[in-house]
Backbone as CSV, one residue per row, in Angstrom:
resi,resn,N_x,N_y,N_z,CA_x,CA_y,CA_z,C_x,C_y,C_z
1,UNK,-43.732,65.317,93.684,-43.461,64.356,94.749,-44.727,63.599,95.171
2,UNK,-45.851,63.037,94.142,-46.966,62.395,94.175,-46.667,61.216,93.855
3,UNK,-47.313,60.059,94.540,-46.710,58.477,93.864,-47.891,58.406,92.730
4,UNK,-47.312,58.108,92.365,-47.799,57.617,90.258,-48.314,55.872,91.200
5,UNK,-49.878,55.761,90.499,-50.110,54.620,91.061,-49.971,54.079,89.129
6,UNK,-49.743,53.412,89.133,-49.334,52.862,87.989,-49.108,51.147,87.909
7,UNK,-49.864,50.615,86.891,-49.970,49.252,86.326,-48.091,49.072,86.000
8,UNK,-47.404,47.847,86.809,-46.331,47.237,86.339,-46.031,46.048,86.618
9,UNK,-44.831,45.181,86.125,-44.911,43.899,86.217,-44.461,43.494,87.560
10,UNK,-44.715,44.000,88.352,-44.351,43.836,89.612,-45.225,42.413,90.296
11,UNK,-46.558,43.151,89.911,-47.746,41.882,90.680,-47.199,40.987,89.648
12,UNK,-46.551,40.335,89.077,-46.360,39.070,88.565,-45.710,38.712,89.374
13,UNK,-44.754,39.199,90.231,-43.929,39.125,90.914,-44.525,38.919,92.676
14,UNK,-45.437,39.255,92.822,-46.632,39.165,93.683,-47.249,37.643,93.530
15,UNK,-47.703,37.178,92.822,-47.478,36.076,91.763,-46.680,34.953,92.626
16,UNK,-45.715,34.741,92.394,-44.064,34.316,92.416,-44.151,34.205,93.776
17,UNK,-44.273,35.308,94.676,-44.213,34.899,95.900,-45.541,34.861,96.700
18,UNK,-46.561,34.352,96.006,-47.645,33.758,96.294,-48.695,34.751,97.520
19,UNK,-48.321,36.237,97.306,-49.467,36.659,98.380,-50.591,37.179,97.657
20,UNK,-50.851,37.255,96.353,-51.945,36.612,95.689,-52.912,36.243,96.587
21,UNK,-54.352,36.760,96.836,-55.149,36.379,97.399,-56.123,35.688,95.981
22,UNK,-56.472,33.820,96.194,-56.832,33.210,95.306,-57.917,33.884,94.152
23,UNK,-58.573,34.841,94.791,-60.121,35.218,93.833,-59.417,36.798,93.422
24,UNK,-58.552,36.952,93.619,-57.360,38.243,92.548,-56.620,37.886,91.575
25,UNK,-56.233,36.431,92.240,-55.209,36.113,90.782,-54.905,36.152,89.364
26,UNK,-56.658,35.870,89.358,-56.952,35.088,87.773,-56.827,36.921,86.828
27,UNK,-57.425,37.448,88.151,-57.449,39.614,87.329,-56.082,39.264,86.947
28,UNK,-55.313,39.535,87.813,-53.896,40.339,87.667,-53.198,38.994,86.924
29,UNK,-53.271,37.748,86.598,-53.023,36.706,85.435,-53.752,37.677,83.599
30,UNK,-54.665,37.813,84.379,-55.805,38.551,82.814,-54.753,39.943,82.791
31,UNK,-54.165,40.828,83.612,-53.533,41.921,82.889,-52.281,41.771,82.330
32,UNK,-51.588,40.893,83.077,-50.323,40.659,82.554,-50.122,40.181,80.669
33,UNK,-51.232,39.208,80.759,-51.703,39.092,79.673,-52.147,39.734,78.223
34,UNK,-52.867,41.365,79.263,-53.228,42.090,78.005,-52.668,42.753,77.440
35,UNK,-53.390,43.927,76.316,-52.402,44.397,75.424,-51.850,45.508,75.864
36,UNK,-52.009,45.895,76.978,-51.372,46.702,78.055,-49.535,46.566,77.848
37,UNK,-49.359,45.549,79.152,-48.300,44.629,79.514,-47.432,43.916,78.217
38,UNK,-48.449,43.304,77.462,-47.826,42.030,76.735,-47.757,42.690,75.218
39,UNK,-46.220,42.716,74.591,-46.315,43.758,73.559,-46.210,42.563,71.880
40,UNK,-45.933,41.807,72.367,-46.107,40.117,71.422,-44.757,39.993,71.697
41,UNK,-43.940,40.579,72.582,-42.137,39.678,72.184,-42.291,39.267,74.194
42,UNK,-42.703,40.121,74.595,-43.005,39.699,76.061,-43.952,40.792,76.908
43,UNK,-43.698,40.339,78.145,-44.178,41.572,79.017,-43.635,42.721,79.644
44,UNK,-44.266,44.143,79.383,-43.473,45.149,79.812,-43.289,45.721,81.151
45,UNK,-42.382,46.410,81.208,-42.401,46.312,82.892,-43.398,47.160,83.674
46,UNK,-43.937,48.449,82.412,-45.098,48.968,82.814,-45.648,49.157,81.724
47,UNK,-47.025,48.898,82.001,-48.358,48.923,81.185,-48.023,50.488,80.112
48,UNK,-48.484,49.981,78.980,-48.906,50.976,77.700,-49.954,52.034,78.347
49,UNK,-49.761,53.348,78.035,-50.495,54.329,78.210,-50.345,54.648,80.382
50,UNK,-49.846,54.149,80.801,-49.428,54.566,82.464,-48.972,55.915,82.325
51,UNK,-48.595,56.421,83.212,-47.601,57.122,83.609,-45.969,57.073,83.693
52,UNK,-45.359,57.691,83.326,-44.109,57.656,82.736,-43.747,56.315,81.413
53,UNK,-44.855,55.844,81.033,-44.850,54.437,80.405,-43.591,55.315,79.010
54,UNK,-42.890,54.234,78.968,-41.404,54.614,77.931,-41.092,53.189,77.493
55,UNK,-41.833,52.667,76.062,-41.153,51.218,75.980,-39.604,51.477,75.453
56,UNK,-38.747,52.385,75.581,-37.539,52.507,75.231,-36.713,53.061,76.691
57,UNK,-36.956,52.910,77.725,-36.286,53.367,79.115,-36.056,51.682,79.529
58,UNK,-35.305,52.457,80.286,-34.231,51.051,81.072,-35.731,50.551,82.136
59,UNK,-36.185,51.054,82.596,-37.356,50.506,83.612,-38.837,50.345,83.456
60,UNK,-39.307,51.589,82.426,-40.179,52.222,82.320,-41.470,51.594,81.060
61,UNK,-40.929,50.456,80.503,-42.081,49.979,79.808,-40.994,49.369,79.012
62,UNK,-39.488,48.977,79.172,-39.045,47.732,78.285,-39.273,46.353,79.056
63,UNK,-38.652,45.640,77.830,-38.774,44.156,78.235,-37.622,43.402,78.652
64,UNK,-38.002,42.942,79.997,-36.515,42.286,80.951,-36.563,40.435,80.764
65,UNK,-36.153,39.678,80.050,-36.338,38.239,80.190,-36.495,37.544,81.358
66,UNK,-35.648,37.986,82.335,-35.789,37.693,83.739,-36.990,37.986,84.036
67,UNK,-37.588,38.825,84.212,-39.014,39.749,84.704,-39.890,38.763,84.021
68,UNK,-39.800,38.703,82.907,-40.968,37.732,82.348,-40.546,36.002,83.345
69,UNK,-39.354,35.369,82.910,-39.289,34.173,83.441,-40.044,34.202,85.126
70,UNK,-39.709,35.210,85.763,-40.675,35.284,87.169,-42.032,35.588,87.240
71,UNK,-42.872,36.300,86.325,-43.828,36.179,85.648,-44.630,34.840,85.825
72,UNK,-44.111,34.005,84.823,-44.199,32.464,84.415,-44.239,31.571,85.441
73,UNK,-42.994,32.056,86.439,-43.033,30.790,87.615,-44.176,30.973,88.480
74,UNK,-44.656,32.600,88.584,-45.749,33.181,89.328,-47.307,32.423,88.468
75,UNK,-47.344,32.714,87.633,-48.224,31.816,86.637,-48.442,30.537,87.201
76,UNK,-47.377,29.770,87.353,-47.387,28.376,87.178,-47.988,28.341,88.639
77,UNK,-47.391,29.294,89.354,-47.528,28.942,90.800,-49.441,28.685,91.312
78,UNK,-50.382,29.696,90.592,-51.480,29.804,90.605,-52.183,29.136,89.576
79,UNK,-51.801,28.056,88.671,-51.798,27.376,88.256,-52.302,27.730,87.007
80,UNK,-52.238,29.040,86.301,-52.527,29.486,85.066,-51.338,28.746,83.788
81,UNK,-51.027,27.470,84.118,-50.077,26.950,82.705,-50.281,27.131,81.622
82,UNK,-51.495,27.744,81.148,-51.804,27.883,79.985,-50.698,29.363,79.061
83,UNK,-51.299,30.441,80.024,-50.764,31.402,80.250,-49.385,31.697,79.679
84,UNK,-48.385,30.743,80.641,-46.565,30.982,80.467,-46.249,30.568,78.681
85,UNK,-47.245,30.012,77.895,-47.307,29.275,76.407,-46.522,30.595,75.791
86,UNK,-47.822,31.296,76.125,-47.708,32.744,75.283,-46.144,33.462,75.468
87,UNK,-45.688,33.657,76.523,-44.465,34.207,77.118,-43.057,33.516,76.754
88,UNK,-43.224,32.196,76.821,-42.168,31.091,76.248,-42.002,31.657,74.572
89,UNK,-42.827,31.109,74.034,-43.023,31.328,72.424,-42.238,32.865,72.277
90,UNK,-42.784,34.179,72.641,-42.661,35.499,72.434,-41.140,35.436,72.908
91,UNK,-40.493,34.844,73.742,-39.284,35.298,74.218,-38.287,34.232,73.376
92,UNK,-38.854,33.115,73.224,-37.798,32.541,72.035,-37.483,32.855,70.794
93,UNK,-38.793,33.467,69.958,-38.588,34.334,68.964,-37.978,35.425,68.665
94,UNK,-37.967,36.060,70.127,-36.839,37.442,70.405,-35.773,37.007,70.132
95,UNK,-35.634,35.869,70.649,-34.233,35.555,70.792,-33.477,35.397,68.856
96,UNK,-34.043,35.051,68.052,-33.611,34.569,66.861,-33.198,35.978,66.088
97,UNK,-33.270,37.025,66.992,-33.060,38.166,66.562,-31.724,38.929,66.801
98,UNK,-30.923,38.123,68.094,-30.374,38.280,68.665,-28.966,37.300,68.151
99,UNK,-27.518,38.393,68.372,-26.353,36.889,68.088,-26.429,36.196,68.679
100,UNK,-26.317,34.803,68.142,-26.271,33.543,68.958,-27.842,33.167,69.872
101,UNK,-28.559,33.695,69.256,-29.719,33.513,70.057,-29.709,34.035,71.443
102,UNK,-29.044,35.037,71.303,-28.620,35.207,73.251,-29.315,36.512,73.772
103,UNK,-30.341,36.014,74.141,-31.322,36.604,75.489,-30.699,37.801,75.703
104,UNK,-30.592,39.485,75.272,-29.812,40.446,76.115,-30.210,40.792,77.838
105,UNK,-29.893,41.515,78.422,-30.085,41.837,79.603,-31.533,42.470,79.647
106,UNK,-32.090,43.230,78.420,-33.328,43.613,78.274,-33.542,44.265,76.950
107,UNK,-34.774,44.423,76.438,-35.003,44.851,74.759,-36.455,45.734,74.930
108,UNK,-36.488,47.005,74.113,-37.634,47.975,73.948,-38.475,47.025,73.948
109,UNK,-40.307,47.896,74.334,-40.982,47.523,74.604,-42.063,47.221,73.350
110,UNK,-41.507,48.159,72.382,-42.308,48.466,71.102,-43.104,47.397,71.021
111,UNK,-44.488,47.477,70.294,-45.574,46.534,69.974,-44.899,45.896,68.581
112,UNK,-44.994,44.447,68.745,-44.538,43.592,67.277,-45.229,43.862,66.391
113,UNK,-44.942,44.216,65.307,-45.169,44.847,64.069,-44.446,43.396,62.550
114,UNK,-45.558,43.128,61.677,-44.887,42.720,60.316,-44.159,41.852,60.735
115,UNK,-42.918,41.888,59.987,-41.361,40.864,60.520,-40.478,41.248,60.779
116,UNK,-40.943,42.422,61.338,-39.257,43.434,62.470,-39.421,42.099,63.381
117,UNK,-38.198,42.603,64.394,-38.285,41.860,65.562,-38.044,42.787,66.867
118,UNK,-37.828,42.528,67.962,-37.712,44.082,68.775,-37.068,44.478,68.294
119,UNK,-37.204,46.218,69.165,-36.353,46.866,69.163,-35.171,46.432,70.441
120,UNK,-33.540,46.576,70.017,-32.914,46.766,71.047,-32.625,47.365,71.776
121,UNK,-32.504,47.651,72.815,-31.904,48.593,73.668,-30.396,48.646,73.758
122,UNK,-30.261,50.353,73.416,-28.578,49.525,72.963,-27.596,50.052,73.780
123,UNK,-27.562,50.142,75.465,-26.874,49.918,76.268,-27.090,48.520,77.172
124,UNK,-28.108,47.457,76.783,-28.319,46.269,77.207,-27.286,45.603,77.293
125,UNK,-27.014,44.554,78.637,-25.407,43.901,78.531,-26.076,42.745,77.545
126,UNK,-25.168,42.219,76.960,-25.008,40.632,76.808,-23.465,39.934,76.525
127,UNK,-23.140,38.583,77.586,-24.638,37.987,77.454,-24.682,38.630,79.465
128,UNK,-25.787,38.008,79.510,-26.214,38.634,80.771,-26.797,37.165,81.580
129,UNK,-26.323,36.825,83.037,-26.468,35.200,83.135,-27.748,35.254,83.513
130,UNK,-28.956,36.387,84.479,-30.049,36.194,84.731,-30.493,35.874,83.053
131,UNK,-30.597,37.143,81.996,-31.006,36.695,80.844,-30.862,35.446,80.208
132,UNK,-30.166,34.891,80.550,-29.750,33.602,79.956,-30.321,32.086,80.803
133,UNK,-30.057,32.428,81.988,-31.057,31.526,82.956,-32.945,31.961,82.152
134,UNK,-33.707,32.782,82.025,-34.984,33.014,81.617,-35.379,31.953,81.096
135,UNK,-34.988,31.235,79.704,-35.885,30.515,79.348,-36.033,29.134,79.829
136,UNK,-34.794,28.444,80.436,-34.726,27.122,81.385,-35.523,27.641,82.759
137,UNK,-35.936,28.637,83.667,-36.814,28.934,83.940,-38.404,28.974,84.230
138,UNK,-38.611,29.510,82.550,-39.854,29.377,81.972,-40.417,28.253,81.855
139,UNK,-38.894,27.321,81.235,-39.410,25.976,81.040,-39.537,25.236,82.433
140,UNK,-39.093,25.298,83.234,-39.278,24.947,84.285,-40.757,25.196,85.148
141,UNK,-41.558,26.261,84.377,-42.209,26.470,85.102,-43.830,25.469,84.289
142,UNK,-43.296,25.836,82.736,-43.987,25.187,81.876,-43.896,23.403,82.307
143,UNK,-43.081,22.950,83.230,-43.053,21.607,83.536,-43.551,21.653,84.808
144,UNK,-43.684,22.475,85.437,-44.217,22.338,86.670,-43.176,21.420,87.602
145,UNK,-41.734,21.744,87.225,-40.882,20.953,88.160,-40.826,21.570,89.726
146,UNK,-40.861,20.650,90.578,-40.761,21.077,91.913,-39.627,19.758,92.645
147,UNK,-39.599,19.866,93.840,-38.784,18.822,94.660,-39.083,18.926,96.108
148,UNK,-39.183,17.364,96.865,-39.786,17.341,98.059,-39.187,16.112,98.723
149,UNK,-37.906,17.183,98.919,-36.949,16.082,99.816,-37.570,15.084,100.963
150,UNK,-38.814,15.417,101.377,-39.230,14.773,102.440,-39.382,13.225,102.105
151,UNK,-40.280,13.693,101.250,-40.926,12.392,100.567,-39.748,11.706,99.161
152,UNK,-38.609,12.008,99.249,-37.560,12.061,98.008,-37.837,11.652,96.453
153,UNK,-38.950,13.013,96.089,-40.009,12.718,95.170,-39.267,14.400,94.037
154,UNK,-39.501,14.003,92.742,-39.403,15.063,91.863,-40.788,15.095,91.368
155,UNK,-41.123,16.285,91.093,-42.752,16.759,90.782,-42.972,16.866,89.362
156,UNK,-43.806,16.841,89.163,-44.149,17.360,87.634,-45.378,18.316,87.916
157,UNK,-45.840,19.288,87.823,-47.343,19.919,87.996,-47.688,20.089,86.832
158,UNK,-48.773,19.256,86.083,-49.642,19.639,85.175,-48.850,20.146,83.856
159,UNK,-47.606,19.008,83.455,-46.356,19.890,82.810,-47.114,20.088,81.309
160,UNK,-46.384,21.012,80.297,-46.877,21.341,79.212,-45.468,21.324,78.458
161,UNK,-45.548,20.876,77.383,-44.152,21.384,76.363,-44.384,22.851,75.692
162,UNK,-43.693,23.645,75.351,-43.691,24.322,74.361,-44.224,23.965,73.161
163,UNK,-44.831,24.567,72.152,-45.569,24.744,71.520,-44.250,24.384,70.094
164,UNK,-44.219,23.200,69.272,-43.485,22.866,68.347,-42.543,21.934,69.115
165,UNK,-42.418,22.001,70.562,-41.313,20.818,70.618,-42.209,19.608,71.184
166,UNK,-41.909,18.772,70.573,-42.513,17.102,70.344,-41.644,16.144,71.871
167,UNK,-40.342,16.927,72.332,-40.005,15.599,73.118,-38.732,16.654,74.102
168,UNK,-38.263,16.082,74.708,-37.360,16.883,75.577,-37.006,16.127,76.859
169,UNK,-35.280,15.730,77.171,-35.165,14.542,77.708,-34.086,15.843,78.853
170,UNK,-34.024,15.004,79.781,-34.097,16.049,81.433,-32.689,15.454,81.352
171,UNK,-31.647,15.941,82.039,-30.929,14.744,82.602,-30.218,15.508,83.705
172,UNK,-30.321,14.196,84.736,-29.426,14.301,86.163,-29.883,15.627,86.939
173,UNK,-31.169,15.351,86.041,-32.051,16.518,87.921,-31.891,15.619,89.390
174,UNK,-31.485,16.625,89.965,-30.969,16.482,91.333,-31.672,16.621,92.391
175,UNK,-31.784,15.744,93.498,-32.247,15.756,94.362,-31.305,15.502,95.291
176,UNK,-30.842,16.281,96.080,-29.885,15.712,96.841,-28.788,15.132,96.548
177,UNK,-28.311,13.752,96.762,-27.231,13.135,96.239,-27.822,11.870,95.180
178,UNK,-29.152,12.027,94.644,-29.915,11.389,94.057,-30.190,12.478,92.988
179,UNK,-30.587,11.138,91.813,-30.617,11.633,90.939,-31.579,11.352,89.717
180,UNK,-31.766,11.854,88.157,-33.419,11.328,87.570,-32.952,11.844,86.155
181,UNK,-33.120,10.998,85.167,-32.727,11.335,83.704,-34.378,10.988,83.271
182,UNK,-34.806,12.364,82.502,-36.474,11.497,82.143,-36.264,12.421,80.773
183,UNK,-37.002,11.619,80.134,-37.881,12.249,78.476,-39.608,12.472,78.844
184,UNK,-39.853,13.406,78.190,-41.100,13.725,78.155,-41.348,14.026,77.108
185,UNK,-42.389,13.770,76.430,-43.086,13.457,74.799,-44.566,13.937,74.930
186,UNK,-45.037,14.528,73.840,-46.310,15.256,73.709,-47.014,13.464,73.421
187,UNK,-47.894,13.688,74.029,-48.847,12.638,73.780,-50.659,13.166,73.724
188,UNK,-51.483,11.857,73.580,-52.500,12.499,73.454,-53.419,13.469,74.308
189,UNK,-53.205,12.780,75.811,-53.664,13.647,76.525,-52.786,14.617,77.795
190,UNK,-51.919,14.867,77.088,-50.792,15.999,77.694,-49.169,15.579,77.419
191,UNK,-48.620,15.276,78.590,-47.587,15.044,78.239,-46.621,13.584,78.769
192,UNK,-46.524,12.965,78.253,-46.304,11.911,78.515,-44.459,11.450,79.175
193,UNK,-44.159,11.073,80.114,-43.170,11.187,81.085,-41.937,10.009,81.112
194,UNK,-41.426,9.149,80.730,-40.194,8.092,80.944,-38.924,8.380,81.558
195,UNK,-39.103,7.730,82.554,-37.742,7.536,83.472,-36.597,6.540,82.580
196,UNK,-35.616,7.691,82.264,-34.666,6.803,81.555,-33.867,6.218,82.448
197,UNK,-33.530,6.160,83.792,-32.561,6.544,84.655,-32.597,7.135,86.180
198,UNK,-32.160,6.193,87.041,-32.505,6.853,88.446,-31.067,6.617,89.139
199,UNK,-30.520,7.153,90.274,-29.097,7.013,90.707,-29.958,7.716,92.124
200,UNK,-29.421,6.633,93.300,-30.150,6.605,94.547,-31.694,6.785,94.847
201,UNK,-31.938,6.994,96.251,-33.625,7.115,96.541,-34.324,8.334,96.052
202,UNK,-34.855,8.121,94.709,-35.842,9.190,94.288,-36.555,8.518,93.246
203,UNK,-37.997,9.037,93.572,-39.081,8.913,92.677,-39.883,10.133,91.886
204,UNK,-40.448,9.824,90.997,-41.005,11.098,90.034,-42.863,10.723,90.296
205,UNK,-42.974,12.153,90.777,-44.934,11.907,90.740,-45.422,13.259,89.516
206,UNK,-46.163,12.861,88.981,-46.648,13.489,88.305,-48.112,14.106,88.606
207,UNK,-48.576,15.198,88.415,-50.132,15.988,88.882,-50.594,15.978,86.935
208,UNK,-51.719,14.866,87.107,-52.486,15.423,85.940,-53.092,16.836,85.809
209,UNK,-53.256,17.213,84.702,-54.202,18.544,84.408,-55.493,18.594,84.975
């Protein structure tokens, strides 16, 4: 009846809801990261070598898609965009492993090996709708989309594409009863933004890198 102080993906989640004190972040950004946490398909829910660490338990060191997508938004939030690259990539590749490409509710933690792909966990639901929300998410966070009804403005923060996709067109993000169809295209110096389409008072600002 001793608490196990133990490394888990929780502070990503710490992250996410921003009580992160600024000169901690970049640590607990650097563990999530390492080879602790991050097994190459995603991040585990507790660190390799912890206490009770089990990359084959429902809690205990597998990998939750959700958990990572909050991860990412926590990332984005402290402005590590670089970071969520790694997590996007690892969780789409899971996915090609999977029927239909479909995200399960969660998958072993095992370290990626050769050209296995995870292991499954094989009381995992699918499909599962948090799992399935994860990577529009991620990407969301990888765009740095936000909204600020005040000013009736859609955000971009410092957006990034995924790594192989060249272009990716938004449509009928919502603001209210307003509305914004945009493409965004890798260009030379990040990512380059076109309003195909606007329906009532809203504008798009973008935050360079």
């Amino acid at each position: 009846k001793r608490r196990c102080e133990v490394r888990a993906s929780n502070q990503g989640h710490l992250l996410l809801a921003g009580i992160v004190v600024p000169e901690r972040a970049a640590q607990v950004a650097e563990l999530l990261r390492g080879p602790g946490f991050f097994s190459g398909w995603g991040v585990r829910t507790v660190a390799a070598g912890e206490a009770r660490y089990d990359p084959r338990s429902y809690h205990n060191g597998s990998i939750w898609p959700h958990d990572n997508a909050l991860i990412a938004l926590g990332l984005a939030r402290y402005g590590f965009s670089s970071a969520i690259d790694r997590l996007f990539e690892a969780l789409w590749e899971a996915s090609a492993f999977f029927e239909s490409r479909r995200l399960p509710e969660l998958y072993c933690g095992d370290r990626r090996a050769g050209g296995a792909g995870p292991v499954p966990y094989p009381h995992a639901c699918a499909p599962q709708a948090w799992a399935a929300a994860a990577p529009l998410a991620m990407l969301g966070a990888m765009l740095g989309i936000a909204f600020d009804p005040a000013r009736n403005a859609i955000r971009l923060d410092r957006p990034r594409l995924p790594a192989g996709l060249e272009w990716l067109r938004l449509r009928n993000l919502r603001l209210g009863t307003a509305g914004m169809d945009l493409t965004l295209s890798r260009g030379r110096h990040g990512v380059d933004a076109r309003i195909d389409g606007t329906r009532g008072d809203v504008e798009l600002e973008i935050t360079a890198r």
